[in-house]
Each structure stands twice: as C-alpha cells, then as structure tokens.
C-alpha positions, 0 to 999 in steps of 0.5 A, a space after each residue: 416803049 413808054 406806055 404812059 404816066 405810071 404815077 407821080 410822088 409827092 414827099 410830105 411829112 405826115 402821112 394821115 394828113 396828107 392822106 386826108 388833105 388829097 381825100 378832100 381835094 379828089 373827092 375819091 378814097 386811097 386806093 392803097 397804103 402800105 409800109 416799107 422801106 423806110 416810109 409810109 404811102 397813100 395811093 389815089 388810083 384815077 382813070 389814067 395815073 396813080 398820086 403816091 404820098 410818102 412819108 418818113 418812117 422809122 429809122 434807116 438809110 431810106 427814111 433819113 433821105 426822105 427826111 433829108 429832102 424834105 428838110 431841105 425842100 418841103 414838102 412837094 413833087 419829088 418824081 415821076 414814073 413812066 410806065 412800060 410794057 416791057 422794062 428789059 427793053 426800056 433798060 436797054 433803050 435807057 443805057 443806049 441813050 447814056 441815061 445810065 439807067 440802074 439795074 432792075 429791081 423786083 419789089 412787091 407791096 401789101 395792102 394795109 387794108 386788104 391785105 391785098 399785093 401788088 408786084 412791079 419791075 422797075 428801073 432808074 435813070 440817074 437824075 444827072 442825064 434827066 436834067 434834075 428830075 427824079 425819073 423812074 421806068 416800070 413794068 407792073 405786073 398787076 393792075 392797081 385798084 382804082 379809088 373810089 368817089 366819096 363825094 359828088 364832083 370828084 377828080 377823075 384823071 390827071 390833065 397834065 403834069 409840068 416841068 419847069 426847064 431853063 433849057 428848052 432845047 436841051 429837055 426836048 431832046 430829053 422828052 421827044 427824042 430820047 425818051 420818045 414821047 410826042 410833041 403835040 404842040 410847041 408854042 411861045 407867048 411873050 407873058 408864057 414864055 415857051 410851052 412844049 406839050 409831049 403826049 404820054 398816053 391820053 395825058 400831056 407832059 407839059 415842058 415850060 420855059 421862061 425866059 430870063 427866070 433861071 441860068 441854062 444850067 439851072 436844073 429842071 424841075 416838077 412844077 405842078 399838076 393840073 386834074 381833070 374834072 367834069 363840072 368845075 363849078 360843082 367841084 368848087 363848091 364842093 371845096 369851098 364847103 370843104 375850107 379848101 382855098 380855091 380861085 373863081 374858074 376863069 378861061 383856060 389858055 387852051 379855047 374850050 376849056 376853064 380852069 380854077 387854082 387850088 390854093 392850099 391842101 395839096 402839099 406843096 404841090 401847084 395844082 389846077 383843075 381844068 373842066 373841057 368843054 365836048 368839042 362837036 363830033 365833027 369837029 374831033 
C-alpha cells in the first residue's frame, strides 16, 4: 500500500527565512510556495521526498494551531507523510488496523510563482494509535516539480529519516506489521541503544530506542533527518563559505559510509549528511 515517503513538515515561524536558510543548506531552489489555509509553504522536491516548510498566516483555526505549537515546541519536524497509489484502499487498511484513520479529503494548491497547481487525496491516522507522530497517507495525483541546483555540491535525496521511541516493540509493530514497511535490520549496540531500519521506497525509516533515556509511555517522536550527498568534502566546503556551522566528516556506523553534522540553519531540525561509497558490482 505504502509506496514511499511522500514528504516530511517542518513547522517555523518565518517563512522567507526558513526558505533561505534550506536554499543555503540543498544548494537547490524551492520547487513550490503557496498559501492557504491558514499558512505559508516552501517545497524543496529531491530525487526521492519532498521537505515542506510552513509558517503561520493570517488569522484562523489553522493558523492559531500552527502557532499554538510552535510556542510550545519551536520550531521543527512536525509530521510525516506516506505516499500510496490508491488512498481508498490505504483508508481501509488504516481503519482495519484501528488506526482510526479521518475521512478523505480532496485539497488542490497553486503556485505562487507559476501559477502552476497541484491536486492530492489524503487521509489522517489519528496521532493517538501512531505513538505520538503526526502521520498523514496521499494519493497525489500529479507529479510535483523538482528544485533545481543552485550551486555545486548540492543535496540530492533524503537517506533517512528517525523517530526516536521508548518502546521498540510496540513501534515495530506499528511500522512492520501495521504499516507494512520492511525491516531491513534490527540491531542493538550498547552506546546506540536499539536501531530498526524499515525500508520505505529507496529511503529508510530509522526507529531508535535508548534505553533508560524515556518511560515506555513517552510518546514517540521525529528526531531528525540525515541527506544524501555525493561528495561530502565538497558539500562542506560549500557551507562553511556559506557561514553554515558544520562538523568535520568522520566514518559512519554503517562501513562505507562518511558522515558530518550540520549545527545550525535547519530550523530545529538535527540534521546529518551522509557521502556513500559504491559498493564493487559484485559486491551489490
């Protein structure tokens, strides 16, 4: 049913900076802004997700739980959605699973810039039976554009994104058997705690457990994002010319890979770039 990671939301109190700030960071242009019940977006389209910023705007019922949120969180990740190729039968998989899925909607958005529109189907699991996350399922109709580079170095998809849980088994039940992703791995380390990795499309949604860190009753929630990118020493010397505060790379946990942290400019958001080495072809 689930096809992939449609895109993830990011809640901030400024759009034109937050806007900017991502610019910096992907080194690609927003593929979309519009406005529209009750806030402002910026959409950055890669190779396999879509980030979408949103802001608070005007007045309303929308735009006071935007704000309401974000004067209680900050700014950050605030919701995931799965994308499906048919939301009627996601809708009745969701409510045979008790995931008390809302009814669907039909919602459509234009271009600021283009004029351009976009149409979608999609549907709501109540945040109650997901463990804490705000999940959302749709079925788009048509293809958003993809950003395109405005500098060399630029991100080119999401690796994976993570949702921190105090109970692992209770949110592999929620991922694998409910939502039907596929586990990939399941592995512990004692400085790591337990790390679940559920294939979702070519990404990973990565489910981490520490142990001891929350009660089991502790609702689950998105923890960061980690990009992809294709020369990590590149990429870094583009944001530190950019004033972005970033780490040296260093190895990954995963052999083969290199990773650096990115300290600031993402809205709340912990953030990692990844550079993976080619494996051999016999070797894939």
């Amino acid at each position: 049913m689930i096809t992939g990671l449609d895109h993830v939301v990011v809640l901030v109190s400024d759009i034109e900076a937050a806007g900017a700030a991502y610019q910096t960071l992907f080194a690609q242009a927003p593929s979309w802004k519009s406005t529209g019940d009750g806030a402002d977006r910026v959409l950055f389209t890669l190779d396999n997700m879509t980030l979408e910023l949103m802001a608070p705007s005007g007045d309303g019922t929308s735009a006071d739980r935007i704000r309401a949120v974000l004067a209680q969180q900050g700014e950050g990740l605030a919701s995931i959605c799965f994308r499906t190729d048919d939301i009627s039968k996601m809708h009745r998989r969701l409510d045979r699973l008790t995931l008390k899925p809302e009814p669907i909607a039909e919602a459509n958005s234009r271009d600021a810039t283009t004029g351009a529109t976009l149409s979608w189907k999609r549907t709501r699991a109540a945040t109650d039976m997901t463990r804490g996350v705000r999940m959302f399922f749709l079925e788009l109709e048509n293809e958003r554009p993809h950003s395109v580079p405005t500098a060399s170095s630029p991100m080119v998809a999401m690796d994976h994104v993570v949702v921190g849980t105090a109970d692992p088994e209770r949110a592999a039940a929620l991922y694998g058997a409910r939502l039907g992703l596929n586990m990939a791995l399941d592995r512990s380390h004692p400085d790591w705690g337990r790390l679940m990795f559920f294939r979702c499309g070519d990404l990973i949604v990565e489910v981490a457990h520490r142990p001891g860190k929350d009660a089991a009753d502790t609702p689950d929630r998105l923890r960061g994002i980690c990009w992809r990118v294709t020369d990590i020493e590149a990429t870094r010397a583009r944001l530190v010319a950019a004033g972005v505060d970033v780490s040296e790379p260093r190895k990954g946990r995963k052999p083969g890979t290199r990773v650096m942290t990115v300290r600031d400019g993402t809205c709340g958001v912990a953030t990692l770039l990844v550079e993976r080495t080619p494996r051999p072809d016999n070797d894939r």
